[in-house]
C-alpha positions as CSV (number, residue, x, y, z in Angstrom):
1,X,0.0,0.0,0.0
2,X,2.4,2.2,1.0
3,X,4.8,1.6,-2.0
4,X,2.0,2.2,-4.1
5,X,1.7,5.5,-3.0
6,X,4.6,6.7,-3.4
7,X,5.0,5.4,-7.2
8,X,1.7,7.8,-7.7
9,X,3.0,10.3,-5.8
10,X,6.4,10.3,-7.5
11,X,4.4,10.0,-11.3
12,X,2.8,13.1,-10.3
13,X,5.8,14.9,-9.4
14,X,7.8,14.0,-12.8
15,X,4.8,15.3,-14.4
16,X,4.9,18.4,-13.0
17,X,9.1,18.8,-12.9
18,X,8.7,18.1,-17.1
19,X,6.5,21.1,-17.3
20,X,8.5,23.6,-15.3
21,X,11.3,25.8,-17.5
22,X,14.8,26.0,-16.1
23,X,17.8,28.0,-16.3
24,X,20.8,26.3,-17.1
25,X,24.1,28.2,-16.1
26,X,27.4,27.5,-18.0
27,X,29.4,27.0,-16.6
28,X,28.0,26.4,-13.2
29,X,25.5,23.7,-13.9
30,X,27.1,22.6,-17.2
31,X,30.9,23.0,-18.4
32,X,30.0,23.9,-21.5
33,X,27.3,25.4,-24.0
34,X,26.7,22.5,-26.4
35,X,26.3,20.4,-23.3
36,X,24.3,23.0,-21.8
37,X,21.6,22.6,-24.9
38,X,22.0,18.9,-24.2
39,X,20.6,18.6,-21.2
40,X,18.3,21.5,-21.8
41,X,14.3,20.7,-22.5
42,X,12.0,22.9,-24.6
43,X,11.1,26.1,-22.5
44,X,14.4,26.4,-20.4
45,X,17.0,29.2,-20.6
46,X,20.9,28.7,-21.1
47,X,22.6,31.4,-19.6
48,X,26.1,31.5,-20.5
49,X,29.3,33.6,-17.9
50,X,31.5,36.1,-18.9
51,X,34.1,35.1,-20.7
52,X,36.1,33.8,-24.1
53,X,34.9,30.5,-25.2
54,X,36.5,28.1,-26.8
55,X,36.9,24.3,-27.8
56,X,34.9,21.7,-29.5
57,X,31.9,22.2,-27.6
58,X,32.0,25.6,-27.5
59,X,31.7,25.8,-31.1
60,X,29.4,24.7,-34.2
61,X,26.6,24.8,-31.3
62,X,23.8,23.2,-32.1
63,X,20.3,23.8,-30.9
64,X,18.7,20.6,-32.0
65,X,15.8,22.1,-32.6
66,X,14.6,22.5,-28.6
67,X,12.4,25.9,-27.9
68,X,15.0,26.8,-25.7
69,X,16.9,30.9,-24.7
70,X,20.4,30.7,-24.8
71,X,21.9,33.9,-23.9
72,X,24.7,35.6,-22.7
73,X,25.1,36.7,-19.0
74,X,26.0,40.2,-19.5
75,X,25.9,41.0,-22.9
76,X,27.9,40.7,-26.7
77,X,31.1,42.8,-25.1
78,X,31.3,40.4,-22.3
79,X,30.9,36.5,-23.9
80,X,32.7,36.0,-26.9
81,X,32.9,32.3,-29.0
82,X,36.1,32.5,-30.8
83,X,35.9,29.6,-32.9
84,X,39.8,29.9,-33.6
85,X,39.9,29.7,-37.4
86,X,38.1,26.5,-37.6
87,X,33.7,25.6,-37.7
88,X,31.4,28.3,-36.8
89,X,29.8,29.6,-33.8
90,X,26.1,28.2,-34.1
91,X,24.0,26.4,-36.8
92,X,20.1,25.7,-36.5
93,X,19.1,22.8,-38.5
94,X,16.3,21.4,-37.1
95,X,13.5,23.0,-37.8
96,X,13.3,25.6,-34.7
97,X,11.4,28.3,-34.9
98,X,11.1,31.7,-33.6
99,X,11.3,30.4,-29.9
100,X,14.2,28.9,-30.2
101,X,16.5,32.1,-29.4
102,X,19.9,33.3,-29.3
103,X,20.5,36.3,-27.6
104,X,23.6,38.5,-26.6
105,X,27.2,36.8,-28.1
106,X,30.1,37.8,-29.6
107,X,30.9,35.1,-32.7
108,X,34.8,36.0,-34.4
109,X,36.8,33.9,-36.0
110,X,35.1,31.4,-38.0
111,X,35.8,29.8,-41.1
112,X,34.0,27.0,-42.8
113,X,32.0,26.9,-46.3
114,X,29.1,29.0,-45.2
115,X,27.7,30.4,-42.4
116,X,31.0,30.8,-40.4
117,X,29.8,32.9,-37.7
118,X,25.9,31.7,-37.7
119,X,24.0,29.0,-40.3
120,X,20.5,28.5,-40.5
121,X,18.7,26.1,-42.5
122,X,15.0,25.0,-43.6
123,X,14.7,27.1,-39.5
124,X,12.9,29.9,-38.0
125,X,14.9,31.1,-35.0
126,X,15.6,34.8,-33.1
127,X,19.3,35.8,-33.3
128,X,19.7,39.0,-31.4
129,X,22.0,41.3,-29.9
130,X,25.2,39.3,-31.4
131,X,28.4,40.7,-32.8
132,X,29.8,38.4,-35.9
133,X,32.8,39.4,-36.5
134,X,36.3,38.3,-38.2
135,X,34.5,35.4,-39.8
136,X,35.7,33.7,-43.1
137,X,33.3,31.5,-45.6
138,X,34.8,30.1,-48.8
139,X,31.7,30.0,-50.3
140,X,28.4,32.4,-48.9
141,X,27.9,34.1,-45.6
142,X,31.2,35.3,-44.6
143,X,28.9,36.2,-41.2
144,X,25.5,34.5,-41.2
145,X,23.9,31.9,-43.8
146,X,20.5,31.9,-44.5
147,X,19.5,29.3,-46.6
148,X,16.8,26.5,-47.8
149,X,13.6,28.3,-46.9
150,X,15.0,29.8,-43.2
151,X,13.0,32.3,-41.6
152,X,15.1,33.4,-39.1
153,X,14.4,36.9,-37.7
154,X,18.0,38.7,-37.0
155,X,17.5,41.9,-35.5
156,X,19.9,44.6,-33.2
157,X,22.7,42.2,-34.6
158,X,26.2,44.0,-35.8
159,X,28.1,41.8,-38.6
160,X,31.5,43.3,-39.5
161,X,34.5,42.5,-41.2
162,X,33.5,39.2,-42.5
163,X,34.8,37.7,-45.5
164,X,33.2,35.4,-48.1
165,X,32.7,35.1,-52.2
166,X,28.9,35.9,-51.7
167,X,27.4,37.7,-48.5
168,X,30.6,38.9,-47.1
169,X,28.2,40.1,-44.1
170,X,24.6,38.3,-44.7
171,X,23.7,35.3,-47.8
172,X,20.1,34.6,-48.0
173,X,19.5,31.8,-50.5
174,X,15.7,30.1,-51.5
175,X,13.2,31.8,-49.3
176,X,9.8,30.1,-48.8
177,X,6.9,32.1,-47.3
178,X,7.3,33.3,-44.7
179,X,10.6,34.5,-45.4
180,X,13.8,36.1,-43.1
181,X,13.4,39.3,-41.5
182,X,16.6,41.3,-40.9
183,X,15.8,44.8,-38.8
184,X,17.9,46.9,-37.0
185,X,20.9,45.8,-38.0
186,X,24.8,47.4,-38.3
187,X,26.4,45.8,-41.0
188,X,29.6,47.0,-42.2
189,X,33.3,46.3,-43.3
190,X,32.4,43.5,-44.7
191,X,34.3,41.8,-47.9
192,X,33.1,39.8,-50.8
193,X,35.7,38.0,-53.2
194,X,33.5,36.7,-55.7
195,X,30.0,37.3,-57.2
196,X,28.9,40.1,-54.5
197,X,27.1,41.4,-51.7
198,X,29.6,43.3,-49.7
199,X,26.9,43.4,-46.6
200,X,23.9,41.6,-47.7
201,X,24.0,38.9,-51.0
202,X,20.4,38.0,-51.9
203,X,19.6,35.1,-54.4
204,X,16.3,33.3,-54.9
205,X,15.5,35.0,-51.4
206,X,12.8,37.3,-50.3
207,X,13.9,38.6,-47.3
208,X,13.0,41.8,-45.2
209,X,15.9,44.1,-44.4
210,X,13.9,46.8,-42.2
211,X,16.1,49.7,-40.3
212,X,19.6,48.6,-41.1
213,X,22.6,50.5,-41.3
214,X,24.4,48.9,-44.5
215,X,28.2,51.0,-44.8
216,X,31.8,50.6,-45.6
217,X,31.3,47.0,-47.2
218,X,32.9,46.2,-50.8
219,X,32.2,43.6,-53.7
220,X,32.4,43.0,-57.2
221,X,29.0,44.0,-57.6
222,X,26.4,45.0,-54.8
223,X,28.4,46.7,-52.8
224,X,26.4,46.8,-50.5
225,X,23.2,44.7,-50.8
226,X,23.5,42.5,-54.1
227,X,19.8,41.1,-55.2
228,X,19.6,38.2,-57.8
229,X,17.1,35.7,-59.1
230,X,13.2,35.5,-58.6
231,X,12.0,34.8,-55.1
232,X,8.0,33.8,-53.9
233,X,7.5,37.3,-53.2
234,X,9.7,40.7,-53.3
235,X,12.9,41.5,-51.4
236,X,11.7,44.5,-48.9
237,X,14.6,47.0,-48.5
238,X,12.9,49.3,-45.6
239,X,14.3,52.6,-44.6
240,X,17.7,51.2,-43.9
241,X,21.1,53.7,-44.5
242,X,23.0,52.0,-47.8
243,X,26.5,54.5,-47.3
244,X,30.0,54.5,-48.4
245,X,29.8,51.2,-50.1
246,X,32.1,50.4,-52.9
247,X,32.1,48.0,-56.1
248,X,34.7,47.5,-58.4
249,X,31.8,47.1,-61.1
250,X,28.3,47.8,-60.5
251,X,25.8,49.0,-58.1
252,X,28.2,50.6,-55.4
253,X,25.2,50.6,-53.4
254,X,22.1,48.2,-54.3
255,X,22.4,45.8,-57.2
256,X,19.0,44.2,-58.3
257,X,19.7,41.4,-61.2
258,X,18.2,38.5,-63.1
259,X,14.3,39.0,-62.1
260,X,15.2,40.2,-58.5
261,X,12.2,42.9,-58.2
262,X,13.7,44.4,-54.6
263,X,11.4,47.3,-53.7
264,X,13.3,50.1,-51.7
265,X,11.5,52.3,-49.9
266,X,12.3,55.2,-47.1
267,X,16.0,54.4,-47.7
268,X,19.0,56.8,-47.7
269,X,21.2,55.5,-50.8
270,X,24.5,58.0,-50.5
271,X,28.3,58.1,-50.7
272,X,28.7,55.3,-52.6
273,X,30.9,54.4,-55.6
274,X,30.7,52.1,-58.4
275,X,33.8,51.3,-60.7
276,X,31.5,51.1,-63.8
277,X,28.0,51.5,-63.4
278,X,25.2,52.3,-60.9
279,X,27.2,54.1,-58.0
280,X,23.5,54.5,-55.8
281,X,21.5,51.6,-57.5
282,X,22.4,49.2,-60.4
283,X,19.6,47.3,-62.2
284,X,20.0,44.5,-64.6
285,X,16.9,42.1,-66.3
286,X,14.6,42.8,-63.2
287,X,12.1,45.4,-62.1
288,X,12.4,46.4,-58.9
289,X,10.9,49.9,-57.5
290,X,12.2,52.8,-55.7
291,X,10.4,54.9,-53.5
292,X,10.5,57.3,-51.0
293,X,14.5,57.6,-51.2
294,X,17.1,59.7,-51.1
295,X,20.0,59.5,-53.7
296,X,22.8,62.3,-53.2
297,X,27.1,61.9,-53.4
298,X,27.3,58.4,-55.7
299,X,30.0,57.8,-58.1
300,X,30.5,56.1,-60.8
301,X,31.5,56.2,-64.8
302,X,27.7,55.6,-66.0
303,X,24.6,56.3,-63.7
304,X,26.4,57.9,-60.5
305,X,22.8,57.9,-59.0
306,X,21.1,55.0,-61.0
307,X,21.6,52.7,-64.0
308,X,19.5,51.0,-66.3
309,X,20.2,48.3,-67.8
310,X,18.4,46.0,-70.8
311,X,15.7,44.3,-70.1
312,X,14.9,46.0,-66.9
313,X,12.0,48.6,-65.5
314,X,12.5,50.7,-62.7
315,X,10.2,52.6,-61.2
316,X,10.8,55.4,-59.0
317,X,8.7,57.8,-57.0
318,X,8.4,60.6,-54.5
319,X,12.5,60.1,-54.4
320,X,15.4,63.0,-54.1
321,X,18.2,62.6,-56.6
322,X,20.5,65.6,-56.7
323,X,24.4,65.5,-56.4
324,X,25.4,62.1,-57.3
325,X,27.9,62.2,-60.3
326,X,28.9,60.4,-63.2
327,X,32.5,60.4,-64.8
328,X,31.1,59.6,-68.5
329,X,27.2,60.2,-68.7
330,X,24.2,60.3,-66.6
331,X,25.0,62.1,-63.0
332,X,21.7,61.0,-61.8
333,X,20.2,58.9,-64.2
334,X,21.8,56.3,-67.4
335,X,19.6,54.4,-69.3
336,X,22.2,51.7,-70.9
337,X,25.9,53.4,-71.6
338,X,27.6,54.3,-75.4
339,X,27.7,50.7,-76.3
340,X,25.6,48.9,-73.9
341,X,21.7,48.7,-74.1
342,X,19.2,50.5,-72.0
343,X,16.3,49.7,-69.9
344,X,13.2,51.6,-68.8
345,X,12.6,54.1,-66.0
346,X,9.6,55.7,-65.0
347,X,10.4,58.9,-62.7
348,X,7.3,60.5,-60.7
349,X,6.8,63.4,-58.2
350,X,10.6,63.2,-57.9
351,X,13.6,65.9,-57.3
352,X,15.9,65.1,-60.1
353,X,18.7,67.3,-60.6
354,X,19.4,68.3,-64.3
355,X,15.3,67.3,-65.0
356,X,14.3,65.1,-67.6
357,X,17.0,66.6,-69.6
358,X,20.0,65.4,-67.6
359,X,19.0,61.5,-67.8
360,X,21.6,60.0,-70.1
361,X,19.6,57.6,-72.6
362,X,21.6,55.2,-74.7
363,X,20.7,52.5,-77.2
364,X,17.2,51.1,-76.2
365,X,16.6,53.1,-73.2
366,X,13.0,54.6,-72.7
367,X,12.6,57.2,-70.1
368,X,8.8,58.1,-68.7
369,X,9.1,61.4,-66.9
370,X,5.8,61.7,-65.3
371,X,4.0,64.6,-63.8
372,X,5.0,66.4,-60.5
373,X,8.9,66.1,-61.4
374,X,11.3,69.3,-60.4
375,X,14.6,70.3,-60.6
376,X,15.1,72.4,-57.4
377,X,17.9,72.4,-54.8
378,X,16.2,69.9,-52.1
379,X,17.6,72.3,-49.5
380,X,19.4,69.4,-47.2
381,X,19.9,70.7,-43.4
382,X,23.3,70.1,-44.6
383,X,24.8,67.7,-47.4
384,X,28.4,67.7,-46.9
385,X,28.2,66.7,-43.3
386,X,25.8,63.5,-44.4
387,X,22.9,64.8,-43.1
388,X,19.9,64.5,-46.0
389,X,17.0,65.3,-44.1
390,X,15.2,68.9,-45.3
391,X,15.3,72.4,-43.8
392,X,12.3,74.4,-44.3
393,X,11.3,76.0,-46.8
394,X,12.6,72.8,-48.9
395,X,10.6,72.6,-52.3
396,X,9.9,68.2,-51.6
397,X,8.0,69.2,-48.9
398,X,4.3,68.2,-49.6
399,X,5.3,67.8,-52.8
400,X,5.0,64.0,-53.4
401,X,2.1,61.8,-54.8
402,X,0.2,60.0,-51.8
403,X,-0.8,56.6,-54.0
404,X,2.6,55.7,-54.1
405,X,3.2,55.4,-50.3
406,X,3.3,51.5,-49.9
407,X,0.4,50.0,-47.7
408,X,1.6,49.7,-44.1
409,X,4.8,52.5,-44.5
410,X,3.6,54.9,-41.9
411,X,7.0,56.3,-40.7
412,X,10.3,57.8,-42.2
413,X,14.2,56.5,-42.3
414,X,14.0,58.0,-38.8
415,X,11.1,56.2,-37.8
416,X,8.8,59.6,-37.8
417,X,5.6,59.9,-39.1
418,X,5.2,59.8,-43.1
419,X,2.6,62.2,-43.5
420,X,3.3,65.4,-41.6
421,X,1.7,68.7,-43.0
422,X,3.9,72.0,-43.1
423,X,1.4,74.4,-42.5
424,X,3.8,76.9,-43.5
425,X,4.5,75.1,-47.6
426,X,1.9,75.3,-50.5
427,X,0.8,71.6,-51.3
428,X,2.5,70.8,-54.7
429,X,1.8,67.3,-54.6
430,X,-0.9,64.5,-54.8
431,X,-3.3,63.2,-52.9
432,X,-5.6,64.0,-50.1
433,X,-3.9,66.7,-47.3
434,X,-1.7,65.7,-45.4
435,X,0.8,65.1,-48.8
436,X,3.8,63.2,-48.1
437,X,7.4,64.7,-48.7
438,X,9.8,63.8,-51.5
439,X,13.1,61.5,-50.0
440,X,13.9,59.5,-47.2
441,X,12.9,61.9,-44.8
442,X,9.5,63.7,-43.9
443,X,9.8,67.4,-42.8
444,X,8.5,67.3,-39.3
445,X,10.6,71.2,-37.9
446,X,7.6,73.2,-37.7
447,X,8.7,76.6,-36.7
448,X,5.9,79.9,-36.3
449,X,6.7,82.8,-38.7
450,X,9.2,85.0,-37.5
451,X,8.4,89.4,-37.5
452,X,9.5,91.6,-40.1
453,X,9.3,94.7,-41.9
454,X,8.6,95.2,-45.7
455,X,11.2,97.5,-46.8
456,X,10.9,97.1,-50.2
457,X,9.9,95.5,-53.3
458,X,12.4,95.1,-56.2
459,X,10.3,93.8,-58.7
460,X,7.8,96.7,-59.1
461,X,9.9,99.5,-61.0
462,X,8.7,102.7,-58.4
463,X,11.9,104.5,-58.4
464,X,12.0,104.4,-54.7
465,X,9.8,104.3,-51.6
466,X,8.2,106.4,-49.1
467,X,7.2,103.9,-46.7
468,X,5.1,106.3,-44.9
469,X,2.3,106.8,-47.9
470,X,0.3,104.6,-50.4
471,X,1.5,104.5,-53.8
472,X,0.7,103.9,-57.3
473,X,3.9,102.5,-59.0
474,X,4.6,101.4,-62.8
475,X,4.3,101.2,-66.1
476,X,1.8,99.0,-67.2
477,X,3.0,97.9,-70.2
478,X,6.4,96.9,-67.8
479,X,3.8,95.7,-65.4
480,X,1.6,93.2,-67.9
481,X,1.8,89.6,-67.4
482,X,4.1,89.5,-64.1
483,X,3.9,85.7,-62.5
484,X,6.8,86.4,-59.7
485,X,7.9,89.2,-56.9
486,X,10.5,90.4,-55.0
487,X,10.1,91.6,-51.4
488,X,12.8,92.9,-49.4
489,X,12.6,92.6,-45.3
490,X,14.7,93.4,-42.6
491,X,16.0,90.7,-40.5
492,X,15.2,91.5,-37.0
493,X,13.3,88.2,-36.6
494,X,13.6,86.0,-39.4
495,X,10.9,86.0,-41.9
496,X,10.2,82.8,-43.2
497,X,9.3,82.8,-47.3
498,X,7.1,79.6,-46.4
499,X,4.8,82.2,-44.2
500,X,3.7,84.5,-47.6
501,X,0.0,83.9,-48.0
502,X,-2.1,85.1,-50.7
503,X,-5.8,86.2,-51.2
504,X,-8.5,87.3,-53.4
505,X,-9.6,90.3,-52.8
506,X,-11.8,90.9,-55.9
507,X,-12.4,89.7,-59.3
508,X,-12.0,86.5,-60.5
509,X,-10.3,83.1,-59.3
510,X,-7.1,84.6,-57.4
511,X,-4.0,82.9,-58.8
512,X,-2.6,80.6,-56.0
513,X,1.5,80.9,-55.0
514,X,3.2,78.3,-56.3
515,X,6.5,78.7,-54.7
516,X,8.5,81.2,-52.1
517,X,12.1,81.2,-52.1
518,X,14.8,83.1,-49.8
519,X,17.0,84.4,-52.3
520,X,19.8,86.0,-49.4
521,X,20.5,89.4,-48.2
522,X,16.9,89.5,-46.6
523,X,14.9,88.9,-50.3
524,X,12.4,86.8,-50.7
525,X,10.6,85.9,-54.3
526,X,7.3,85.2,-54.5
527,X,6.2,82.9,-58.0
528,X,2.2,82.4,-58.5
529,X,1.0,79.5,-60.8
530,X,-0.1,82.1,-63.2
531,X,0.3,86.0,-64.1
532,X,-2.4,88.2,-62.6
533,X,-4.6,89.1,-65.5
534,X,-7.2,92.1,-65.9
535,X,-9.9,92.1,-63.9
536,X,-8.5,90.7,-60.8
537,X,-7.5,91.9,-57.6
538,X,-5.1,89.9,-55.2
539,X,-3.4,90.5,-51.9
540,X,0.1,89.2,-50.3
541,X,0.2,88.7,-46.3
542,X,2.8,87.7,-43.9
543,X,1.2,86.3,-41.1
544,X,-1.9,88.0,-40.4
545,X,-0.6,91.6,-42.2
546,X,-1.3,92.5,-45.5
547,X,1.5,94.3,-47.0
548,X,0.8,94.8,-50.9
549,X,-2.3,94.8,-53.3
550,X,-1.7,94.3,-56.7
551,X,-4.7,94.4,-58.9
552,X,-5.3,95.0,-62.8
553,X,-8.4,96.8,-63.1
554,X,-8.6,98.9,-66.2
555,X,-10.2,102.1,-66.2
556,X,-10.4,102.0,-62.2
557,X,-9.8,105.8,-62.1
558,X,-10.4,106.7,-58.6
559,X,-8.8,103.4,-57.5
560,X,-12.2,101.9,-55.5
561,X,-11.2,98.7,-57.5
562,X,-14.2,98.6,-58.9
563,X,-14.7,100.3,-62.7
564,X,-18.4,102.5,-62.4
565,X,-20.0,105.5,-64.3
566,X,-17.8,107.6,-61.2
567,X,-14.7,106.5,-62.9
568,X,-16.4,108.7,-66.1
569,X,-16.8,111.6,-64.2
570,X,-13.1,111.5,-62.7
571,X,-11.6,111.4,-65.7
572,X,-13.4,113.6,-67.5
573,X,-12.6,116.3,-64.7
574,X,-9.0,115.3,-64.8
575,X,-8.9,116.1,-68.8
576,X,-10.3,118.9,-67.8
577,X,-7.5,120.2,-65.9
578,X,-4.4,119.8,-67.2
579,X,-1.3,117.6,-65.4
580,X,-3.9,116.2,-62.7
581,X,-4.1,113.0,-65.2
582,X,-1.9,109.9,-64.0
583,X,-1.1,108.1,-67.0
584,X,-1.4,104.7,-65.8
585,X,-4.9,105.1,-64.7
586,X,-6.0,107.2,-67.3
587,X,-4.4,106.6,-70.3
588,X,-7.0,103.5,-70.9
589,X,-6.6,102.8,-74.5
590,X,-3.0,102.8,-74.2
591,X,-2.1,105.4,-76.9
592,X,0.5,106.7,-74.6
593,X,-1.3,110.5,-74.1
594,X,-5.0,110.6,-71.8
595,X,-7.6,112.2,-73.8
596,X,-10.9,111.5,-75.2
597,X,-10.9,108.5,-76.5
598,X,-10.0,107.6,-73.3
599,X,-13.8,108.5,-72.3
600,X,-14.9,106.2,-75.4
601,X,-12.8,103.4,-74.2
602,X,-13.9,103.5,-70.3
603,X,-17.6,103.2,-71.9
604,X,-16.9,100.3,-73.3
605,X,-15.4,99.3,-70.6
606,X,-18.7,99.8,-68.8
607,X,-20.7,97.8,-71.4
608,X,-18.8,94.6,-70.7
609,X,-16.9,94.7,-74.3
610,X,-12.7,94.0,-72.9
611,X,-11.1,95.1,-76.4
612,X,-8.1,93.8,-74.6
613,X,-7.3,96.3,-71.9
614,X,-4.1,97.0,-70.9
615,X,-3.9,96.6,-67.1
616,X,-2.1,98.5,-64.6
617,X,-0.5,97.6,-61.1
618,X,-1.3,99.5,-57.6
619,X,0.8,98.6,-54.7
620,X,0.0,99.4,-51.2
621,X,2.5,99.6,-48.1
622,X,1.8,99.7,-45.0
623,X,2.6,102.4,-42.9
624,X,6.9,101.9,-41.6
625,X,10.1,103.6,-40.7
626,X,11.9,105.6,-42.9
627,X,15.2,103.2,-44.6
């Protein structure tokens, strides 16, 4: 009876032990890691000392496919594998998935065929928070292996200075669905000897790099992320920093070949240079799409921004491309080079420096330039010290097409919203309010609008200014047609161009300002969409002051900006008495002398029949201080 009881009692207890998870120390509990995972049972933790590790069981870990944590004590600094020229740090092989985790460790000095600081295979497990460093692959992943359908997520990792013919930093061969998620990531320094991918070699592979900082790698081609070969669904490059990579041939920064459709978006391509072709972005038989990027400072002899090659379609949109340079042809843009064939490019709501005429087309190149395309300084906070983002008063702001945001992008390269309106820009592009910006980054520095005093403006040919009285300024035969103004300010307290606002004040539809630009030394030009025409009557503010009226109104003689039977009587009495008759409000018909035909021409006027009057231009000031 009694032994009975106890066989229950000691059932029951192994029952419950199996269920509980627990923490495994190495080397307290076990001498070393792979032994560690050994005795480890799905749900427990490994938790690994301070410390350089080394040896046979220290190395070429294997999870064995357990949902098990095995992590570092104190983080990558402190627990180092050194695999000491010889295997690789871990390989998961058997089927884990993502609760099978490996968190916190330094990996350096691995060399095998592939994968010598991590390989994963036909798996799903977390890597994070690990330094790879100093490995060497002789054939793909120089620092991690991704191959036969693994959907490992690798995330806050840093891989540097690894080595290998494809991947020097990352290889990623046959995805399935779902595919490998790489986020957050540092990867730089690292070396390919053979096909490509400096930091990140792609083939057959779908995989998601989101938030990386991809810089200093080199390669053949790719510099620093090489794409190749069709995959189950796109390769999603997601604002992640591709700088001061180098290729020898093409695509210093991004190569996407042989049906590899990559689609880049919210990335900062810069810095980068290409021995041949594609310095930012290469593109070979595939059609891949660009959007929401920033291309500025790449080099190379054909494309220094992007190249085109046959039997490829690239399209890009809501992207800056200004300052990238090319040694033979196409600073921003080559479709195909003197003796090679071109692909396709569509170009949308873009910044493009040089426009549509600066895009080098060779032999069987096609170029689409689409509406909403400029060619405007982007106005970086400051390009020569790397920093893309835009200042204000920037011309991408607003000015990009909302359809083209991809579903689910809600946020910038620096992780900011992607819709942010600048109350203080005119809306040049697409789409329902809030529009997003051109480039990697959305303009989020809202500042109020600074004080400041009209002192003049240079556009309307016065002679001068006595800021203390209203005036009547011009010629309007000088004046007809004018689309654009010149104010100048003082500088006590900043004016902003992006706070000029315009009006209608009377006649028809007012036209709208298209843009403001500070043109130095306290100027600021103001360009409408169109020229004022007769019969309007339109008003510039800063802030909540208006400071001119400009209106064409012929035959307004008393100036109520209105043209009645009272305008008759004034000039008739101004005929009447000689030199009281201004010439630009009375000299109607134009014939360069007021007289009566004047009166004849002011009736008609009055009975609706235009005769294409001549307008003239009235500018008020506001009352101010003597300059």
């Amino acid at each position: 009876m009694y032994r009975g009881l106890l066989l229950i009692a000691t059932i029951c207890f192994v029952g419950i032990s199996s269920g509980h998870a627990d923490t495994i120390r190495v080397p307290r509990d076990q001498p070393t890691i792979q032994r560690a995972i050994n005795a480890a049972k799905n749900g427990d933790e490994i938790v690994v000392s301070n410390g350089v590790w080394t040896g046979p069981e220290n190395k070429n870990i294997d999870l064995q496919g357990k949902a098990i944590t095995v992590r570092s004590k104190k983080g990558p600094v402190n627990c180092i594998i050194d695999c000491e020229g010889s295997g690789r740090g871990f390989e998961f092989k058997n089927f884990e998935e993502s609760d099978s985790v490996l968190d916190g460790f330094t990996i350096r000095n691995g060399q095998t065929e592939g994968g010598a600081g991590i390989s994963c295979r036909s798996s799903g497990p977390t890597i994070r928070d690990c330094v790879i460093v100093g490995n060497r692959a002789s054939d793909a992943g120089g620092g991690i292996l991704l191959s036969f359908g693994c959907r490992a997520t690798v995330s806050d990792c840093i891989i540097n200075g690894n080595i290998a013919p494809r991947g020097g930093g990352i290889a990623a061969f046959d995805d399935t669905t779902p595919t490998a998620s790489i986020s957050n990531c540092v990867i730089s320094n690292n070396t390919t000897t053979g096909i490509g991918g400096g930091g990140i070699y792609m083939q057959g592979s779908a995989a998601h790099v989101v938030g990386c900082d991809i810089r200093g790698n080199e390669a053949i081609n790719g510099g620093g992320i090489h794409c190749s070969e069709r995959a189950p669904d796109y390769p999603w490059i997601i604002a992640c920093t591709v700088v001061s990579n180098s290729s020898t041939a093409f695509g210093g920064g991004i190569t996407c070949r042989n049906d590899s459709d990559a689609r880049i978006v919210n990335c900062l391509i810069a810095a980068n240079d290409a021995g041949d072709c594609g310095g930012g972005l290469y593109v070979y038989h595939a059609e891949p799409r660009l959007w929401s990027s920033t291309l500025s400072g790449n080099r190379s002899k054909f494309g220094g921004g992007i190249y085109v090659g046959r039997v490829s379609d690239l399209g890009v949109v809501n992207c800056v491309l200004w300052g990238d340079r090319a040694s033979e042809a196409g600073n921003e843009v080559a479709l195909g080079t003197r003796v090679e064939r071109g692909g396709t490019i569509g170009i949308r709501h873009c910044d493009v420096e040089g426009g549509k005429e600066g895009v080098f087309i060779g032999f069987g190149g096609r170029l689409f330039y689409f509406e909403g395309n400029i060619d405007s300084d982007p106005e970086f906070v400051n390009m020569g010290n790397g920093d893309y983002r835009l200042s204000h008063g920037s011309p991408c702001i607003d000015a990009g097409h909302n359809e083209y945001v991809p579903e689910g992008i809600e946020t910038d390269l620096d992780g900011k919203p992607r819709f942010v309106d600048d109350p203080n820009t005119y809306d040049t592009g697409r789409g329902d309010p809030p529009i997003v910006d051109m480039g990697a980054y959305e303009f989020d520095q809202i500042v109020p609008c600074g004080e400041g005093v009209l002192l003049s403006s240079d556009t309307i040919p016065h002679g001068g200014v006595d800021s203390r009285e209203e005036h009547e300024f011009g010629n309007p035969d000088l004046l007809t047609g004018l689309d654009s103004f010149v104010f100048t300010f003082d500088d006590s307290l900043g004016v902003l161009p992006v706070c000029f606002e315009i009006e209608e004040t009377g006649g028809g539809n007012a036209p709208k300002i298209f843009r403001t630009e500070d043109m130095g030394d306290n100027r600021v030009r103001v360009t409408l969409d169109r020229p004022i025409t007769a019969g309007e009557w339109t008003t510039f503010r800063y802030k909540e002051t208006t400071f001119v009226d400009i209106g064409f109104l012929p035959g307004d003689v008393n100036q109520s900006r209105r043209t009645t039977g009272r305008d008759i009587s004034e000039l008739i009495d101004c005929l009447n008495t000689p030199g009281t008759c201004r010439d630009h409000r009375t000299d109607i018909d134009r014939s360069g002398q007021p007289n009566g035909n004047d009166i004849s021409r002011l009736i008609d006027l009055l009975r609706n029949i235009p005769k294409d009057p001549r307008p003239w231009l009235n500018v008020k000031l506001p009352p101010q201080p003597h300059t």
